[in-house]
N, C-alpha and C positions, 0 to 999 in steps of 0.2 A: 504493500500500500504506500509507504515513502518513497518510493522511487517512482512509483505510477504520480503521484500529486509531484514531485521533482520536473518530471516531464509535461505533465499538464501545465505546469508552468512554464514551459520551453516554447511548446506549442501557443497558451494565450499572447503571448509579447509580441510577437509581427502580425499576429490579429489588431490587438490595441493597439499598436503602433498605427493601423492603418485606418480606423476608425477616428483616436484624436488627431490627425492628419485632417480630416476632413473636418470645414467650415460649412460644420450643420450642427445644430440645437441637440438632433437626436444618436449623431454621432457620438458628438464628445460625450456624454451621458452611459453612452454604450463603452465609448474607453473607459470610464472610471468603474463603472461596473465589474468590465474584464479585471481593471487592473487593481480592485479590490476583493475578487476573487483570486486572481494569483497570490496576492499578498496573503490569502488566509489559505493558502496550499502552503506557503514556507512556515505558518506558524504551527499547520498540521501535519504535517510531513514527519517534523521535529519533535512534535509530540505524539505521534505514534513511532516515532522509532527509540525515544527515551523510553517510553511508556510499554514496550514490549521488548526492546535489545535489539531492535532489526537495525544492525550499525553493519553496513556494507563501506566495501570501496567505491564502489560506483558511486554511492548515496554520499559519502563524504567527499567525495569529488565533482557532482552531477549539481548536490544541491545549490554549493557556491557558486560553481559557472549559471544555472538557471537565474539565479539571482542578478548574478551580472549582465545577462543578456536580459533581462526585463527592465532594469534598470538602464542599461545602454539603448533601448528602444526608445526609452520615456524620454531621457536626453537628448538626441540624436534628434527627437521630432520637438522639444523645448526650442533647438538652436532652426529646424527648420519653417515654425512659425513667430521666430524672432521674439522669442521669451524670455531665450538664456545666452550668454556671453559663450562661444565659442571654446577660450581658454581655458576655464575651467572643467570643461566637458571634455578636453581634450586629455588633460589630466587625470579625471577619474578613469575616462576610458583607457588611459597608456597605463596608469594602473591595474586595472584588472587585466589587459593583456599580459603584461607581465610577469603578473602573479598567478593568472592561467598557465603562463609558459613553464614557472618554475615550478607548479605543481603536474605540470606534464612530465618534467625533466625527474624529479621524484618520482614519478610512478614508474617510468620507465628504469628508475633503480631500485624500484620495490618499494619504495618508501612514500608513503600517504600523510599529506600535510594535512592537516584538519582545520580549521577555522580557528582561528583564535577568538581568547576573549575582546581584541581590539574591533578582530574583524563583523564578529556581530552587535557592536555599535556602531561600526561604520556603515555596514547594512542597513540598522534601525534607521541610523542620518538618513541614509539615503533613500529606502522606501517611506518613510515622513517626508522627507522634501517633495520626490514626487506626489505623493497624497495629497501634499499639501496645496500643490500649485496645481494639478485635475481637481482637486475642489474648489480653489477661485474660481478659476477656469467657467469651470463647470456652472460655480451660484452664478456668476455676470452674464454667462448665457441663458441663465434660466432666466434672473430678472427680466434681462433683454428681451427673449422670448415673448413672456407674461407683459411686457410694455410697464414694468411696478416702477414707482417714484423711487424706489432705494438704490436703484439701477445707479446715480450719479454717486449718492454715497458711497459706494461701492469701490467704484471706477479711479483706483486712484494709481500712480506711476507705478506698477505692478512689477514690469523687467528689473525695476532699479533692486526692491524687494527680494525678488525672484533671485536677483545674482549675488546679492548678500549672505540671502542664505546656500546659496550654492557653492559659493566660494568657501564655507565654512564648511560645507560636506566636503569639498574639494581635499582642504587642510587634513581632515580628520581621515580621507582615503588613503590623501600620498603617507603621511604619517603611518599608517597601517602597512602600508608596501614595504616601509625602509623596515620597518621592526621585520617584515618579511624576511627582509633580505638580508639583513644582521642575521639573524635566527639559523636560515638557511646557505649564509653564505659559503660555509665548504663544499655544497654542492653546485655552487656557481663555478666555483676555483675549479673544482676538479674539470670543468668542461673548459676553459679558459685554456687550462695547460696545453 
């Protein structure tokens, strides 16, 4: 069952990717839906595989990449409807490739890195940032929608907002990589040589 909701969530992310893409009322509505549905796959995933011992390799490897790839969908279309600052997203995403890479390089020496504790609050940062900006998103097109008077209250410099807290998940990603890479660095060296 954890590796089945690991991939359920593989599958929802270029779904919702192409839903909030689209400049329609009942789109975006449909991405946040998806993308609060994937969110409550990573929380249950992990709690059935605590919760019975079904701790695979696949599963400690599947679930962080799933993670990242829903999260690099959500970003990827932040920068393509001109939400989010570019650099920062380039960062998180050079991040998780990275740390993708170096837990390839591990597996392929037997050895399974597992999530740290850094790394599942930088996951929190960042499935809350996106949450957080599909639910702007999301009320301003409902107000809009509905034609309500809160519609201007609302409406206020949003990207500036947006890249504030972006840039602070940013921080809190790269940060997780270096301890990555501290942690694991004899097995950088040994491929160097």
């Amino acid at each position: 069952m954890p590796n089945k909701l690991t991939l359920l969530r593989v599958i929802i992310a270029p779904i919702f990717m192409y839903f909030f893409i689209l400049e329609n009322f009942y789109a975006k509505l449909t991405a946040l839906i998806l993308f609060v549905i994937a969110a409550l796959t990573d929380l249950a995933d992990g709690y059935y595989a605590r919760k019975y011992g079904i701790v695979t390799g696949f599963g400690k490897f599947m679930d962080p990449l799933a993670d990242k790839i829903l999260v690099t969908c959500a970003l990827i279309s932040f920068i393509a409807l001109n939400y989010a600052s570019p650099l920062p997203v380039m960062l998180i995403v050079g991040r998780e490739f990275g740390i993708t890479g170096l837990r390839l390089l591990a597996a392929y020496r037997g050895v399974v890195i597992p999530p740290s504790w850094w790394a599942k609050v930088k996951t929190f940062f960042q499935l809350s940032f996106v949450g957080l900006v599909l639910g702007y998103v999301n009320l301003i097109m409902i107000l809009k929608h509905y034609q309500s008077p809160a519609y201007d209250f609302f409406l206020i410099d949003y990207p500036y907002y947006i890249n504030i807290m972006l840039w602070i998940t940013a921080i809190i990603t790269v940060w997780t990589g270096i301890n990555y890479v501290i942690k694991y660095f004899y097995m950088i060296r040994t491929v160097l040589k």
